[in-house]
Each structure stands twice: as structure tokens, then as C-alpha cells.
C-alpha positions in Angstrom: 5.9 2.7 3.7 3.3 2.5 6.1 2.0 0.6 9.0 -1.3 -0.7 7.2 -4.7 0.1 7.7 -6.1 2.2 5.6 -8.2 -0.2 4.2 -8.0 -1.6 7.0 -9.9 -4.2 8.5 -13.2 -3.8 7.0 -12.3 -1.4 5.1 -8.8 -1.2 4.7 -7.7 2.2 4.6 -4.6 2.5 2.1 -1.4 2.8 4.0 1.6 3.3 2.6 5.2 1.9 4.1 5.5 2.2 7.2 8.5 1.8 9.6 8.8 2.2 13.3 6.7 4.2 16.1 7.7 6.9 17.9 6.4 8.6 20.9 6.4 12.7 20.5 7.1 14.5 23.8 7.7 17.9 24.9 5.2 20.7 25.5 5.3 24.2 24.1 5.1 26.9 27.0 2.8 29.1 25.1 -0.1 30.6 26.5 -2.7 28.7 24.0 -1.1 25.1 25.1 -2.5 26.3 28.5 -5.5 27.0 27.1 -6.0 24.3 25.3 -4.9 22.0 28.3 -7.4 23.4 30.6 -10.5 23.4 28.1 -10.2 20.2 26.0 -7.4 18.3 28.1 -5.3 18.3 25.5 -1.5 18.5 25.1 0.1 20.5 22.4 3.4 18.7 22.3 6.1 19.7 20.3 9.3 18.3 19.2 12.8 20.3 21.3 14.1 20.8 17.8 11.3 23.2 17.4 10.8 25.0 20.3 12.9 27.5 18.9 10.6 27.7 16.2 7.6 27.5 18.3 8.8 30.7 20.4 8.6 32.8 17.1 6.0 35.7 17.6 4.3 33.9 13.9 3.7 30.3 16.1 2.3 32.6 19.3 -0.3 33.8 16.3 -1.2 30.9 14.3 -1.4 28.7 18.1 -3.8 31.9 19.3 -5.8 31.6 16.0 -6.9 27.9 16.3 -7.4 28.5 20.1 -9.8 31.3 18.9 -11.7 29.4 15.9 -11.9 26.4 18.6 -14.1 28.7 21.3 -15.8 30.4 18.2 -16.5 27.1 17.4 -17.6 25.9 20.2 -19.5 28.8 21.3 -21.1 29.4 18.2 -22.0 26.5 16.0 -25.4 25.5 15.5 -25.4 22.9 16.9 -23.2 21.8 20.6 -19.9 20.2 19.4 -18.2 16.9 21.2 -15.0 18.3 22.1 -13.1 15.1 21.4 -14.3 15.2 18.1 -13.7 18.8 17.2 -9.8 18.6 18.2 -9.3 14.8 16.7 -10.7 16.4 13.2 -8.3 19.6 13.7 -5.5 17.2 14.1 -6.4 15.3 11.4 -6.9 18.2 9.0 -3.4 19.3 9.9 -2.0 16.0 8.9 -3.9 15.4 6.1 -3.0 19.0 4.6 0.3 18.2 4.5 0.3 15.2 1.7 -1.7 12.1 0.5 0.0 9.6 3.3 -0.1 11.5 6.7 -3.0 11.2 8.8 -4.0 10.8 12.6 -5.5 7.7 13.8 -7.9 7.5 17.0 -7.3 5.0 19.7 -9.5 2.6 17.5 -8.0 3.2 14.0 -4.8 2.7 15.9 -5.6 -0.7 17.1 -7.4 -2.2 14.0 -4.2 -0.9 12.3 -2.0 -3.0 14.6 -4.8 -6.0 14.2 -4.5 -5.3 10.4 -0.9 -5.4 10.2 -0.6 -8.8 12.1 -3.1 -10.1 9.4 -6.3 -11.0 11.0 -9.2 -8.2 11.4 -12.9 -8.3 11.3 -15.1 -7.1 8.4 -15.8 -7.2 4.8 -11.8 -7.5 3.4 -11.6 -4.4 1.2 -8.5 -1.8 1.3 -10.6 1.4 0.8 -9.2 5.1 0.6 -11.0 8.5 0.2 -11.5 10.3 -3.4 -14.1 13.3 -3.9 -16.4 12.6 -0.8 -16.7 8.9 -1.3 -15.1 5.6 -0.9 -12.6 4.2 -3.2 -11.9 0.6 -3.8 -8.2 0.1 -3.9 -8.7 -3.4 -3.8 -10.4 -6.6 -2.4 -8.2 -9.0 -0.4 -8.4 -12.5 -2.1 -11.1 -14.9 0.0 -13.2 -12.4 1.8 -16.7 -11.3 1.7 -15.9 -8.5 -0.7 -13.9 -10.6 -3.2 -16.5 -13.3 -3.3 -19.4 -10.4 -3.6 -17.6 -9.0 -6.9 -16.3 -6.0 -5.5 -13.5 -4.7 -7.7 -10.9 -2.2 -7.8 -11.8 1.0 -8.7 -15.2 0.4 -7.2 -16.5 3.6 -5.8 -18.9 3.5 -2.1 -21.5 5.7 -2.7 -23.7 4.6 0.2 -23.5 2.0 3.1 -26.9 0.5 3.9 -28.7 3.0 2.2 -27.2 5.6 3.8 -24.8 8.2 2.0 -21.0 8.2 2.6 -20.7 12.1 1.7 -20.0 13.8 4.4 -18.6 11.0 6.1 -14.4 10.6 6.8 -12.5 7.6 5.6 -12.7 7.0 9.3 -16.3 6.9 9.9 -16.8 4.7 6.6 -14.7 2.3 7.5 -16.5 2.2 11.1 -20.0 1.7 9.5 -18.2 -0.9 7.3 -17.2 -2.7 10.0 -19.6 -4.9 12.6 -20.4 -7.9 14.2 -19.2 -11.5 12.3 -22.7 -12.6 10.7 -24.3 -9.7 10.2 -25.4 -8.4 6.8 -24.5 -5.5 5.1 -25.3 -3.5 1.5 -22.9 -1.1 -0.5 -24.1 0.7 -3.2 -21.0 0.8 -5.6 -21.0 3.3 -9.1 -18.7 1.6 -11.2 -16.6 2.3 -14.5 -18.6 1.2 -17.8 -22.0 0.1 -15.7 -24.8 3.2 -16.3 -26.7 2.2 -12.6 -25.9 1.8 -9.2 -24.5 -2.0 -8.2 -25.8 -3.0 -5.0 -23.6 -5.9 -3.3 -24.5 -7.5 -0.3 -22.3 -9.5 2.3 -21.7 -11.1 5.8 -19.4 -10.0 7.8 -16.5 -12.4 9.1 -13.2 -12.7 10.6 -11.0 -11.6 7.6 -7.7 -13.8 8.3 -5.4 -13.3 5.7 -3.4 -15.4 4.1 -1.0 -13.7 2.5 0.7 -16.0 0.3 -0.4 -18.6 -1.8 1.6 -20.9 -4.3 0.6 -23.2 -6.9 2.8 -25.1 -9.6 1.9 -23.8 -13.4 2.7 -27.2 -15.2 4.6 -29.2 -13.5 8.1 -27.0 -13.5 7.3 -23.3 -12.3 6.5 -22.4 -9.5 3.9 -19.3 -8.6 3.7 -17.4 -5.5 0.8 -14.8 -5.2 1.7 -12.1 -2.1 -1.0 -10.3 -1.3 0.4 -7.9 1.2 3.5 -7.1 3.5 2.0 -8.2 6.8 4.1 -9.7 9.7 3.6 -13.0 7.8 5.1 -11.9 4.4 8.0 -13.2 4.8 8.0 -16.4 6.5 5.2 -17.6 4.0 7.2 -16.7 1.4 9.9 -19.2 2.3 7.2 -21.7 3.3 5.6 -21.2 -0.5 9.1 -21.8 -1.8 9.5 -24.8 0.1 6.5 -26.6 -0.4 7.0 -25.9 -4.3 10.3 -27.9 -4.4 8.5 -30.8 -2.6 5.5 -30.5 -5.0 7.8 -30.7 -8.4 10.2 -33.2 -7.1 12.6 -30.9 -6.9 12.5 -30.1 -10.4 11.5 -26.4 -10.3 13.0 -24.6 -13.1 11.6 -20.9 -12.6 9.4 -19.1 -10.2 6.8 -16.0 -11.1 6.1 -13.5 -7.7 2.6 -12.2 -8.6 2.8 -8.7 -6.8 0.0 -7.1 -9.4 -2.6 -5.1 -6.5 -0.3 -5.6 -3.8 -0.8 -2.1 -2.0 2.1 -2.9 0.6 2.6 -3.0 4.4 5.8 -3.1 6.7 8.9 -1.6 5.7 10.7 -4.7 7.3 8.6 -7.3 5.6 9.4 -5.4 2.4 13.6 -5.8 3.4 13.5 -9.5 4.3 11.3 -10.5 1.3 13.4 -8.6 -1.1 16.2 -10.9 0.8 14.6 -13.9 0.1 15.9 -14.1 -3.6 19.4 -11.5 -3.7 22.2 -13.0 -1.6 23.5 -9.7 -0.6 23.5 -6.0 -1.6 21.4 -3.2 -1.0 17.6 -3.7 -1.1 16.5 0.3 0.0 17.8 3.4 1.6 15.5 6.1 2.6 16.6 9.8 2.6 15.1 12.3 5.7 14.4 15.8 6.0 17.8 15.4 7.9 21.1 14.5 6.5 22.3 12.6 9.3 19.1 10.3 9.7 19.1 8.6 6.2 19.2 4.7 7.3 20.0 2.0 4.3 19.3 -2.1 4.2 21.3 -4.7 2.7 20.3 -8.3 1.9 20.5 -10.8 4.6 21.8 -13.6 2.7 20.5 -16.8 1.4 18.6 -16.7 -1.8 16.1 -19.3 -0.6 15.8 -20.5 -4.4 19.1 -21.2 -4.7 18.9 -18.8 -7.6 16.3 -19.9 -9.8 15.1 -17.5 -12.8 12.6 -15.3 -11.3 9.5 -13.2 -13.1 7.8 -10.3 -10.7 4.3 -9.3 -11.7 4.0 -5.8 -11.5 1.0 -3.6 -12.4 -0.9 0.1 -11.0 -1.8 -1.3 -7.7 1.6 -2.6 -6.9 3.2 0.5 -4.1 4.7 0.9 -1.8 6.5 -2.0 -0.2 6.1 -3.9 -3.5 7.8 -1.0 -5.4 10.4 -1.6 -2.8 11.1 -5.3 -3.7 9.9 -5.2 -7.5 13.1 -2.2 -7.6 15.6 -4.1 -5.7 15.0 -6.9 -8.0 15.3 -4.9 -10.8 18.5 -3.3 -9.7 20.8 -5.8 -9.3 19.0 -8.0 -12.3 18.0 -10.5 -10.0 14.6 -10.9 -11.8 12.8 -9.7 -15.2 9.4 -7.3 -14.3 6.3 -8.6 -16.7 3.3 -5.9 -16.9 2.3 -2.4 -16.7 3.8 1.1 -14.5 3.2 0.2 -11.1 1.6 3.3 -8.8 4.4 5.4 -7.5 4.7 5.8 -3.8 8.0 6.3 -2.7 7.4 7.9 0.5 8.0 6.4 4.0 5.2 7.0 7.1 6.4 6.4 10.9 3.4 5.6 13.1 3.7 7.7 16.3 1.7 6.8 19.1 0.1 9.6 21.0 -1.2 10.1 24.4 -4.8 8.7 24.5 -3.8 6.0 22.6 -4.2 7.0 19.0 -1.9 7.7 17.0 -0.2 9.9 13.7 1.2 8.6 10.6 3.4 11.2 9.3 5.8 11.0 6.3 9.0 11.2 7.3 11.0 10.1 4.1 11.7 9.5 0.8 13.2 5.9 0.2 15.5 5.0 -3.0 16.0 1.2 -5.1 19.5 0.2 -4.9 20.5 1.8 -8.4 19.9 5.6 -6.3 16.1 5.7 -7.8 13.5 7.6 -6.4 10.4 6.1 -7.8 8.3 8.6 -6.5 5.2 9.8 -8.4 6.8 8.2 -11.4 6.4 4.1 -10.2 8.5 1.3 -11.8 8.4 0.4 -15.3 8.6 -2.9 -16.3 10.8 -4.8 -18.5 8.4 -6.7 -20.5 5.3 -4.7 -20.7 1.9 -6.7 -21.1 -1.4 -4.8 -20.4 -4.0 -7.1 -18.8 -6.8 -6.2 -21.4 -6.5 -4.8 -24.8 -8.2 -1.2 -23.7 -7.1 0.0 -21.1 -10.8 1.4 -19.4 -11.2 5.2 -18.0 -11.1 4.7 -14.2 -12.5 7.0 -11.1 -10.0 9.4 -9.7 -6.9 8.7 -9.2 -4.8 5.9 -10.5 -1.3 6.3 -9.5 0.1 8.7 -6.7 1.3 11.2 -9.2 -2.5 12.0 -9.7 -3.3 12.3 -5.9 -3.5 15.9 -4.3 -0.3 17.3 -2.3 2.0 14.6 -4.1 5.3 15.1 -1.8 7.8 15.7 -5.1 10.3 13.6 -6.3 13.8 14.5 -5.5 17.0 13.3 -3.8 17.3 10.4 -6.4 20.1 9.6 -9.6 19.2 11.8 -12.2 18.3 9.2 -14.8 15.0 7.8 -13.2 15.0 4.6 -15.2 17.5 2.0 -16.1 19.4 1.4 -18.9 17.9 -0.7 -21.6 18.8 -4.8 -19.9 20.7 -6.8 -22.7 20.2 -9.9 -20.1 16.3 -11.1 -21.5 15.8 -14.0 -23.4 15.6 -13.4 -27.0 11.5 -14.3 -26.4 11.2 -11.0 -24.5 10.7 -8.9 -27.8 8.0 -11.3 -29.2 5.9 -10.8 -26.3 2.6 -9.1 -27.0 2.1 -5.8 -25.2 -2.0 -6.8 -24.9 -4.0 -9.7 -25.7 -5.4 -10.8 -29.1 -8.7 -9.9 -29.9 -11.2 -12.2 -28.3 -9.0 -12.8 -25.5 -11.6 -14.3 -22.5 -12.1 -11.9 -20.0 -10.1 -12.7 -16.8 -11.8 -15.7 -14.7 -10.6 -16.1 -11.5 -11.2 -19.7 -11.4 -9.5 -20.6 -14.4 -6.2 -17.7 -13.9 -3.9 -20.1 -16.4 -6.1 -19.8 -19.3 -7.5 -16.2 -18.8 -5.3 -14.2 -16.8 -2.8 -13.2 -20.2 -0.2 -11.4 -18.3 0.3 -14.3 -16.1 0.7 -16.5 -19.5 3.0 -14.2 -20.9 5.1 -14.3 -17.6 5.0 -18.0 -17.8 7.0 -18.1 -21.3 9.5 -15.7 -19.8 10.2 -17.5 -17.0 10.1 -20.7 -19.4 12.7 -18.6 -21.4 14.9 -18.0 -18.9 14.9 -21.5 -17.3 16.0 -22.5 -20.7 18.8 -19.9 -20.8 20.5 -20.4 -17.7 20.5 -24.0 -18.8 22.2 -23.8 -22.1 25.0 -21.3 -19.6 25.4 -24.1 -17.9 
């Protein structure tokens, strides 16, 4: 769960779920804190559970060791060092050793991630992470410079303006990414099946998200696009409800959730959306290092469709806080999932400020679906699978978390990881076509209802359903 940046603003960095912030106090009275605090004015603080551990001959080392590589550093390199700089990437090396998710955030990461997370940031509107020395496209937001350029998932950054991005941290790509509304700038992008570079250029803007959209598909079902799990997830989700019922005269029969390359956002958002179609119940409970810390959410009531059949759209870019609702869903039966495996992050990050006003995202749990699941490295798998093309194409790097380095393991959950077989689908579910028919158009985002085939395909189980609960009736 995270707190949202990573793909940021400009560059989104990806984030995962994220919940909370806490402040982390306490100082260790070793002699290298000293050190440290006199030299570089920085603050080793450690947590009083610790500082037991911390008084352990084996901390007094390892502390003495990175104060020694520091001034060797220091003194040595070829070149002077900014101070600042060397202790941020220090930090940030010991986060970033310890799994995929965890990572420390300057005073400026920390803010755009705040901006990010309220939904309005400046730049190009891509979510962007770091695989083998360059940049990786998670995915484009919908209506931004980098959507209307082409940009697509998968993408990789090779260079920004001409300029190489090996070498470079996710940070300092996402700050060359990022500028003044107007101005132009050039990515040079190596993509999968294209034998050259792709060079896209944009202008900067104010990305302001909107992270819902709706639309009516016919003139009976309603479908709701959510993009990510901002601040505004939620209350535009009852909005899109809302202004569907007006639009088809009150005559909606079914509703589709399209949360294919939704990469996630607030922890909270993911509770109250998740609420917005199951009366009550548990939606998620996560699991800490300690026992007495595991925290669980239930439903707050009022199924703003007054139970209508619902479809979720579910595909490799769906985690995190999608995972969250798409298994909740799924759990108590409340909807039917329509696509492929989505990507497998079942880890929770807490952002905790720091003095100087940056910050550390640090995993601090595991969360579970309502069933006792732990969807870790393993994702959700659907209940009607449809592929979006017929061949599925070889991508760059990783495409799920389980292929990620220093996946934290799955453990804690049932011991069956999936459900058993549902004997609630329409009878249509078994005819549905795992891929599309040869000659199928390739995907158009201006015409999505004649070329987007999963989207058809969740259109006739939601039809299906409509029709089911009817004959119940």
C-alpha cells in the first residue's frame, strides 16, 4: 500500500499501498551517532524497541564501519562529495536493500508525493519505476502529455533530452522529467517489438487527475474507469454512480469497474471504495512483524448501487490497492473478475516523515482479502479469463512483483491461495473466449467499445448477470 509517488508527478514513481505516517524518534548513544552528528548534522535515530539491539557490540561495528567508509569516502574520492548527497544515497541504499517497496524520499520527493497523492502535480503524467539502470513505464495516466504522445506501458527511458538516464536514480529521472508548464521535452524510449529508438516529444502541464470517468455502454450498463486510489477515489466513485442512474433513466441493469493498469494509491481510498458496493464485511486486514499490531477493516455500509451486478476489470498492472478491492469483491462474491493475473503486491508501506523534511517509505506489512489470502507475489486470478490480444508479447523486465528483486515472501495467509471454483456465473461465463479471434482490431482508444475485447467480453457478463438476477426475481 503506499502513499503514491513513485511515478509521481512527472514521473510517477511506483508506490505501492500506503497507510499512515509516522515520525521515528530516539537517538542511539553510540559513539558513531556522535560522529555522525558533528560531521554531516545528521541524527541516527533509532526506534526504543531497539536500543537494546543497537547496544550489541555487532551494531557498535557495523555503525563504526559506515562512519569509516563515510570519511574514506569523503577523504578519498576523486572527486569532493556533497555531504547531503552522500548520506541521503546511504539512506536510501539501506532502504532499498531491504525489498522492492522501501525507499527514502528527500524533502522534495516527499512533497510531490503528498501533491501526487491529492491528485494534481506538474509534469508529463507517467508512473515510472527503476529496472536495470533505466526507466520503466509502468503506465501513462489517461489525458496527459505522455498518454497523448503514445507512451505506453512497458516503455523503457533510455535518455531524457539526449542525455542518458544510466547512472541516474529513479529520483534524479524523475527531476529531469519534471519542469516548468510549457516547456518542451524529448524521451528516447526502446520499446518491445520496435528494432530503433522512439523519440517522443511533449509539453509539460499541470497534470490534474481525474480519477474516474464513467460512460453508459448501450443504454443499460454503466462503466466506471478508476485510474488510481487518490484522495478523490472514492467520492468520484459515488459521483460516477450517480450521474449513471440519471443518464439511463434509472434503468441501469449492471455496472463494469475497469481497474486494468490501476497501480494503486491510499490504503483508505482502497477501504471505502471496496465499501462502495459490499454492505458490510471485511474488506482487508494486514498482518505486522508484531502480533499485536495487525489492524482489520470492515465495510461501511451502503452499497451505493443498491446491489446491481458488478464486473471488475483486472489485468498485470492492477496492484496494490486494486488487488485490495478486486479481492474483497471476490471474496464475498459481490462481483465476477473479467481478465488476466493481476501483479501481486501484497505488501503495505507507512510513510515516515523525517527530520529535514523528507521522508521513508518502509514496508511494514503484509495485508490479506477477506477469505485469509495473501496475494503476495502470486496476484489475483480472475474468474473469467480474457487476454487483451491473442499473443501475449515478451515485455522488458519485470511484469509482476514476483519477478522483482528482494520480493518480501508470501506467508501468514490460508493455505489454499485461491478460491474455490464459483458455481454463482452465468451459464455464458464458459463460452467466453480466453483471446480474441483472429483479426481482432488492435485496441483504439477512441473507439474502446468496438476494439477493446476484454471490455466486450465483460459487457456480456455483466449483460448475463443483469439477466440472471432478474429471472431470481
Amino acid at each position: 500500500m503506499e502513499f503514491r509517488p513513485p511515478s509521481r508527478r512527472t514521473g510517477l514513481f511506483r508506490t505501492g499501498l500506503l497507510i499512515g505516517a509516522a515520525f521515528v524518534t530516539g537517538l542511539a548513544a553510540i559513539p558513531v551517532s556522535g560522529m555522525l552528528e558533528r560531521q554531516f548534522g545528521l541524527r541516527v535515530g533509532i526506534h526504543s524497541a531497539l536500543a537494546e539491539d543497537a547496544a550489541k557490540p555487532d551494531m557498535y561495528r557495523l555503525l563504526a564501519l559506515l562512519g569509516d567508509v563515510i570519511e574514506r569516502v569523503r577523504a578519498d574520492y576523486v572527486e569532493p562529495v556533497n555531504d547531503k548527497e552522500l548520506i541521503e544515497n546511504a539512506i536510501n541504499g539501506m532502504l532499498t536493500g531491504l525489498d522492492a517497496h522501501s525507499s527514502y524520499m528527500n524533502a522534495q520527493a516527499f512533497k510531490d508525493m503528498q501533491v501526487q497523492t491529492r491528485g494534481e502535480f506538474g509534469g508529463l503524467g507517467i508512473e515510472v519505476t527503476q529496472e536495470g539502470g533505466l526507466i520503466k513505464v509502468v503506465s501513462p495516466i489517461d489525458d496527459t502529455p505522455a498518454a497523448r504522445a503514445g507512451i505506453k506501458s512497458g516503455d523503457l527511458i533510455t535518455a531524457i533530452d539526449g542525455k542518458t538516464v544510466q547512472g541516474l536514480s529513479l529520483n534524479e529521472a524523475v527531476e529531469k522529467m519534471r519542469g516548468a508548464p510549457s516547456s518542451r521535452i524529448t524521451l528516447t524510449i526502446k520499446r518491445e517489438g520496435v528494432d530503433k529508438p522512439v523519440e517522443a516529444t511533449m509539453i509539460r502541464e499541470i497534470i490534474k487527475i481525474k480519477v474516474v470517468k464513467q460512460r453508459l455502454e448501450g443504454d443499460d450498463v454503466g462503466y466506471i474507469r478508476l485510474s488510481q486510489f487518490s484522495e478523490q477515489a472514492d467520492a468520484s466513485i459515488k459521483k460516477a454512480v450517480t450521474a449513471l442512474k440519471a443518464e439511463s433513466g434509472n434503468k441501469l441493469k449492471a455496472i463494469v469497474l475497469d481497474l486494468r493498469n490501476d497501480p494503486g494509491g491510499l490504503l483508505d481510498q482502497a477501504v471505502a471504495v471496496a465499501s462502495d458496493f459490499i454492505d458490510r464485511g471485511e474488506i482487508v486486514s494486514t498482518r505486522s512483524r508484531r502480533a499485536d499490531e495487525g489492524q482489520r477493516w470492515e465495510a461501511k455500509g451502503g452499497d451505493v448501487t443498491d446491489g446491481l451486478p458488478l464486473v471488475v476489470l483486472i489485468n498485470g498492472g492492477s496492484a496494490s490497492s486494486s488487488e485490495i478491492v478486486a479481492g474483497a469483491l471476490q471474496d464475498h462474491r459481490r462481483a465476477v473478475l473479467v481478465g488476466t493475473r493481476s501483479f501481486g503486491k501484497g505488501s503495505v508501506q507507512t510513510v515516515m516523515p523525517l527530520p529535514g523534511n523528507g521522508a521513508m517509505r518502509l514496508t511494514t506489512a503484509r495485508y490479506y482479502t477477506p477469505s485469509g489470502r495473501s496475494i503476495q507475489g502470486l496476484g489475483i486470478e480472475p474468474d473469467v479469463p480474457v487476454a487483451a490480444t491473442r499473443t501475449e508479447a515478451q515485455r522488458f523486465g519485470p511484469e509482476r512483483e514476483s519477478d522483482l528483486n528482494r520480493v518480501l515472501t508470501n506467508r501468514g495467509g490460508t493455505p489454499q491461495a485461491t478460491l474455490p471454483p464459483r458455481t454463482d456465473l452465468p451459464a455464458i461465463a464458459k463460452e467466453i473466449p480466453d483471446k480474441p479471434p483472429e483479426g481482432f482490431p488492435a485496441f483504439d482508444p477512441a473507439k474502446p467499445s468496438e476494439t477493446d475485447f476484454q471490455l466486450q467480453q465483460a459487457l456480456v457478463v455483466a449483460r448475463a448477470m443483469a439477466g440472471q438476477k432478474r429471472a431470481a426475481n
